[in-house]
C-alpha positions as CSV (number, residue, x, y, z in Angstrom):
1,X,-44.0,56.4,-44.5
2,X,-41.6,56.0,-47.0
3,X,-40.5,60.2,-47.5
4,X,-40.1,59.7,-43.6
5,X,-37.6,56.9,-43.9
6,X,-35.9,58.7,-46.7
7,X,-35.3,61.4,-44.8
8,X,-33.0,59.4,-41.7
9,X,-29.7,58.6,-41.6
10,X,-28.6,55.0,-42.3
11,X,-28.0,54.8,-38.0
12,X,-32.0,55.6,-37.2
13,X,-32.9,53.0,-40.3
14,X,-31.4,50.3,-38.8
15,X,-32.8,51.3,-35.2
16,X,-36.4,51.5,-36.5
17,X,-35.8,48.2,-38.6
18,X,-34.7,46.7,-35.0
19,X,-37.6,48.0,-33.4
20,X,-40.0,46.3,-36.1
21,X,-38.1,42.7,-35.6
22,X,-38.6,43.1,-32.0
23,X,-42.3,43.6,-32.1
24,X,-42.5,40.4,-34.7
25,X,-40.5,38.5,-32.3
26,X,-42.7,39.9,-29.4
27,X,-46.1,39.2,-31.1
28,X,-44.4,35.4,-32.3
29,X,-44.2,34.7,-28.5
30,X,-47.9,36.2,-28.2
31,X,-49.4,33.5,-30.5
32,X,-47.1,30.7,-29.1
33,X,-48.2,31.5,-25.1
34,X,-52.1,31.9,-26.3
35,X,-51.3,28.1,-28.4
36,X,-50.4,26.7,-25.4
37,X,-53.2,27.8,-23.5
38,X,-56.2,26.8,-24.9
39,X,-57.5,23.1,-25.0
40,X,-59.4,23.2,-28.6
41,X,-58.2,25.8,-31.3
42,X,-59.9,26.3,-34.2
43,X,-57.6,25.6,-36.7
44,X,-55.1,22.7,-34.5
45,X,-52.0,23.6,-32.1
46,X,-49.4,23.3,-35.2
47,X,-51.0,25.6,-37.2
48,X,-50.4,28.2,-34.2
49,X,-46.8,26.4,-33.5
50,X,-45.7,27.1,-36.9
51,X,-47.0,30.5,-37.3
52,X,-45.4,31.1,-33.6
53,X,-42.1,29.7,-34.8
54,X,-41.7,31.0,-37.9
55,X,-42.6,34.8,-36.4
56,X,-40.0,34.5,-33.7
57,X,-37.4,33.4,-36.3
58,X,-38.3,36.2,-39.3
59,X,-37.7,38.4,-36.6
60,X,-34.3,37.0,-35.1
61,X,-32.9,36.6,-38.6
62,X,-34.1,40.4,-39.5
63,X,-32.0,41.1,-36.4
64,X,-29.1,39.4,-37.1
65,X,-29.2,41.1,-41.0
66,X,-29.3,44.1,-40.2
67,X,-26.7,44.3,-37.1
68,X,-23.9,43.2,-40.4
69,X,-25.7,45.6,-42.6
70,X,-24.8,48.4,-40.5
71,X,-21.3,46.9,-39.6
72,X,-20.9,46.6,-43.0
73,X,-22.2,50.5,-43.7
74,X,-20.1,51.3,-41.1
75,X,-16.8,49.4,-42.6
76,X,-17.7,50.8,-45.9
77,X,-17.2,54.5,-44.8
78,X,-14.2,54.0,-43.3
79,X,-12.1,52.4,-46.1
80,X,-13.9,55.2,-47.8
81,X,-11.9,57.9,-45.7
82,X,-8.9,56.1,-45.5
83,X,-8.6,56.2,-49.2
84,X,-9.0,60.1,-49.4
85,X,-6.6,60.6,-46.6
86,X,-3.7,58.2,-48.3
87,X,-4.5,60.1,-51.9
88,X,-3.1,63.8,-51.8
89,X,-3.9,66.4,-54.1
90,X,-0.2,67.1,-55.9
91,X,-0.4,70.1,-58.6
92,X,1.6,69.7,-61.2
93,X,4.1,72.9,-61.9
94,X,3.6,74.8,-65.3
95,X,6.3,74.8,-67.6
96,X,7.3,77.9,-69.1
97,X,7.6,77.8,-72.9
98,X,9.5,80.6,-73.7
Protein backbone atom coordinates (compact mmCIF):
# COMPACT_ATOMS: atom_id res chain seq x y z
CA UNK A 1 0.00 0.00 0.00
CA UNK A 2 2.57 2.21 0.78
CA UNK A 3 5.11 1.63 -2.69
CA UNK A 4 1.61 2.46 -4.39
CA UNK A 5 1.16 5.81 -2.76
CA UNK A 6 4.78 6.52 -3.32
CA UNK A 7 4.50 6.20 -6.57
CA UNK A 8 1.48 9.17 -7.23
CA UNK A 9 1.72 12.61 -7.61
CA UNK A 10 1.04 14.92 -4.74
CA UNK A 11 -2.69 15.76 -6.80
CA UNK A 12 -3.87 11.82 -6.68
CA UNK A 13 -2.56 11.79 -2.77
CA UNK A 14 -4.72 14.23 -1.75
CA UNK A 15 -7.69 12.80 -3.95
CA UNK A 16 -7.36 9.35 -2.37
CA UNK A 17 -6.80 11.02 1.17
CA UNK A 18 -10.34 12.82 0.28
CA UNK A 19 -11.88 9.74 -0.74
CA UNK A 20 -10.81 7.98 2.76
CA UNK A 21 -12.40 11.07 4.85
CA UNK A 22 -15.47 10.77 2.93
CA UNK A 23 -16.05 7.11 3.66
CA UNK A 24 -15.24 7.96 7.66
CA UNK A 25 -17.71 10.68 7.41
CA UNK A 26 -20.09 8.30 5.44
CA UNK A 27 -19.72 5.35 7.91
CA UNK A 28 -19.99 8.26 11.07
CA UNK A 29 -23.54 8.91 9.61
CA UNK A 30 -24.01 4.99 9.44
CA UNK A 31 -23.55 4.46 13.17
CA UNK A 32 -25.47 7.66 14.10
CA UNK A 33 -28.84 6.59 11.83
CA UNK A 34 -28.54 2.81 13.23
CA UNK A 35 -28.20 4.88 17.13
CA UNK A 36 -31.20 6.37 16.48
CA UNK A 37 -33.04 3.49 15.52
CA UNK A 38 -32.89 0.99 17.90
CA UNK A 39 -34.82 1.21 21.40
CA UNK A 40 -32.05 -0.80 23.69
CA UNK A 41 -28.34 -0.86 22.48
CA UNK A 42 -25.99 -2.77 24.07
CA UNK A 43 -23.60 -0.47 25.19
CA UNK A 44 -26.23 3.00 25.69
CA UNK A 45 -27.20 5.64 22.83
CA UNK A 46 -24.07 8.04 23.85
CA UNK A 47 -21.59 5.57 23.45
CA UNK A 48 -22.98 5.32 19.70
CA UNK A 49 -23.50 9.32 19.69
CA UNK A 50 -19.97 9.94 20.52
CA UNK A 51 -18.46 7.42 18.27
CA UNK A 52 -20.98 8.86 15.52
CA UNK A 53 -19.81 12.37 16.27
CA UNK A 54 -16.46 12.05 16.60
CA UNK A 55 -16.25 9.92 13.04
CA UNK A 56 -18.13 12.60 11.18
CA UNK A 57 -15.80 15.26 12.54
CA UNK A 58 -12.22 13.20 12.06
CA UNK A 59 -13.42 13.06 8.73
CA UNK A 60 -14.47 16.86 8.06
CA UNK A 61 -11.37 18.08 9.74
CA UNK A 62 -9.20 15.46 7.48
CA UNK A 63 -11.04 17.32 4.69
CA UNK A 64 -10.51 20.65 5.56
CA UNK A 65 -6.44 19.63 6.10
CA UNK A 66 -5.81 18.50 3.31
CA UNK A 67 -7.75 21.02 0.86
CA UNK A 68 -4.80 23.82 2.52
CA UNK A 69 -2.23 21.16 2.27
CA UNK A 70 -2.58 20.98 -1.35
CA UNK A 71 -3.21 24.88 -1.66
CA UNK A 72 -0.29 25.15 0.22
CA UNK A 73 1.70 22.46 -2.28
CA UNK A 74 0.36 24.27 -4.87
CA UNK A 75 1.51 27.98 -3.54
CA UNK A 76 4.79 26.39 -2.76
CA UNK A 77 5.59 25.54 -6.45
CA UNK A 78 4.75 28.53 -7.72
CA UNK A 79 6.96 30.99 -5.65
CA UNK A 80 9.29 28.17 -6.57
CA UNK A 81 9.11 29.06 -10.46
CA UNK A 82 8.83 32.50 -9.99
CA UNK A 83 12.10 32.56 -8.26
CA UNK A 84 13.99 30.72 -11.21
CA UNK A 85 12.33 32.87 -13.73
CA UNK A 86 13.42 36.40 -11.83
CA UNK A 87 17.21 34.78 -11.35
CA UNK A 88 19.10 34.67 -14.83
CA UNK A 89 21.97 32.81 -15.52
CA UNK A 90 24.76 35.84 -16.29
CA UNK A 91 28.34 34.44 -17.38
CA UNK A 92 30.93 36.31 -16.30
CA UNK A 93 33.52 37.37 -19.40
CA UNK A 94 37.18 36.01 -19.03
CA UNK A 95 39.79 38.38 -18.70
CA UNK A 96 42.68 37.99 -20.78
CA UNK A 97 46.03 38.08 -18.91
CA UNK A 98 48.43 38.74 -21.37
Amino acid sequence: MLNFLKNKKENEKVLIGIGICILIILFGYIVLNYASSKEDLFLGHTFFILIGTTLIAVGGLGIVLLLKYLYDYRRRQKRKELKRKKHKITFLKKENKQ
